[in-house]
C-alpha positions in Angstrom: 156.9 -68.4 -45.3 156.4 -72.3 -45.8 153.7 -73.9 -44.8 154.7 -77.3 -44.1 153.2 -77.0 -40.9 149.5 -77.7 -41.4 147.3 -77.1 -38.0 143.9 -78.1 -38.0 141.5 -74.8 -37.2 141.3 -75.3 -33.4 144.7 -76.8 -32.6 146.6 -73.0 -32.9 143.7 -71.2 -30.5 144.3 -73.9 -27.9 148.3 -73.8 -28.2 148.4 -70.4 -28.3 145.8 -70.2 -24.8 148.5 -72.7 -23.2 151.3 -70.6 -24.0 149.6 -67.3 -22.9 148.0 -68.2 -19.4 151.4 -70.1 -18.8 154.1 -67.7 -20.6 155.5 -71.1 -21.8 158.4 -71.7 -23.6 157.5 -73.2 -27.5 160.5 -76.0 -27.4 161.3 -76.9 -30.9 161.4 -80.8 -31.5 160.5 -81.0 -35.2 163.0 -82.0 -37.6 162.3 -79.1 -39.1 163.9 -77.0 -37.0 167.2 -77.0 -38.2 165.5 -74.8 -41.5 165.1 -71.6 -39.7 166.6 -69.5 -36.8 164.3 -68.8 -33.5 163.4 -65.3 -34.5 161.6 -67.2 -37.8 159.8 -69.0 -35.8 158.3 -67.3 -33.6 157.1 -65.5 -37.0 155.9 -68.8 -38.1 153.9 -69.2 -34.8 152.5 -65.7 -35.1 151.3 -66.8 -38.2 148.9 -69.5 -36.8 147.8 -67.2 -34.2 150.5 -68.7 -31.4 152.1 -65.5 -30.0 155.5 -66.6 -27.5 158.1 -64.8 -26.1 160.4 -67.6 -26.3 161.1 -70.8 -29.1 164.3 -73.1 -27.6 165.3 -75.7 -29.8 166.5 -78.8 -28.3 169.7 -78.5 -29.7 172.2 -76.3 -32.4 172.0 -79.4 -35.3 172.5 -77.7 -38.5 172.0 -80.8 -40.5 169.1 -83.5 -41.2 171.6 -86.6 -40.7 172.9 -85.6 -37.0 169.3 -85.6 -36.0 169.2 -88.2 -33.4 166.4 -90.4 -31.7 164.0 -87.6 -30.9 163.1 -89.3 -27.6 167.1 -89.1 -26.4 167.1 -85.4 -27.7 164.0 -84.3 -25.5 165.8 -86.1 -22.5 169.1 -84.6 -23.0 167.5 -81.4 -23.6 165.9 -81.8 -20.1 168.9 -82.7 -18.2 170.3 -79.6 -19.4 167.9 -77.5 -18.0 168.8 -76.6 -14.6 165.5 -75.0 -13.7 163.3 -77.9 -15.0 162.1 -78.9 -11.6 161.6 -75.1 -10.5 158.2 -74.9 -12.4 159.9 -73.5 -16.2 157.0 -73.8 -18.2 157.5 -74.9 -21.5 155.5 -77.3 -23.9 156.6 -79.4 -27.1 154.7 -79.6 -30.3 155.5 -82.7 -32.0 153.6 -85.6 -34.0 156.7 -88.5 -33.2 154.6 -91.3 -31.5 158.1 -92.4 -29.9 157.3 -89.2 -27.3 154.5 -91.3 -25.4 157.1 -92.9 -23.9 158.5 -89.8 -22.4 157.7 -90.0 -18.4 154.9 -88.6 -17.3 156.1 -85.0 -15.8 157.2 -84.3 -19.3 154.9 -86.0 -21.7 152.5 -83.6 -19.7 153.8 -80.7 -21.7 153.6 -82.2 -25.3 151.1 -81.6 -27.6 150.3 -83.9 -29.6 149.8 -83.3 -33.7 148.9 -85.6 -36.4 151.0 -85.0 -39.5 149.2 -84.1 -42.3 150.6 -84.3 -45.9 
């Protein structure tokens, strides 16, 4: 497995305690998420400790050039989600700066990472 996905040493204990007292959805927002099918995933969480029942992705893009604005693609993602307001817990892992501007019910449930090189 790749590890393009470098977490510091505390960040996977503290993700993986979120999504485990809170059964949350992992919703992919990387741009690398287009690489691998949900099922790899969740391997690649496993890997850093994060054990989930569920990875969504916020969309089926297959290719690096129909990414869009990933602000727009977390909101359309949203409005798709029927049971958003009936307490689905999910949280976002994402280093795109652009995501502080998501309102504050969502922004709540992103995580925050630094990309390292």
């Amino acid at each position: 497995m790749t590890d393009f996905w470098h977490l510091t040493h505390n960040v996977p204990v503290n993700i993986a305690e979120v999504v485990a007292r809170y059964s949350a959805v992992v919703v992919l927002t990387t741009t690398h998420r287009i690489h691998y099918d949900n099922q790899t995933w969740q391997q690649l969480l496993a890997n850093r400790g994060i054990i989930t029942h569920k990875v969504s992705k916020l969309n089926e893009v297959k290719h690096h050039f129909d990414i869009g604005n990933r602000f727009d693609e977390i909101m359309q993602w949203i409005e798709q989600q029927a049971d958003i307001n009936n307490n689905r817990d999910f949280i976002i892992i994402d280093d795109d700066k652009s995501l502080n501007n998501l309102p504050p019910i969502i922004k709540d449930k992103w995580i925050q990472t630094d990309f390292m090189f």
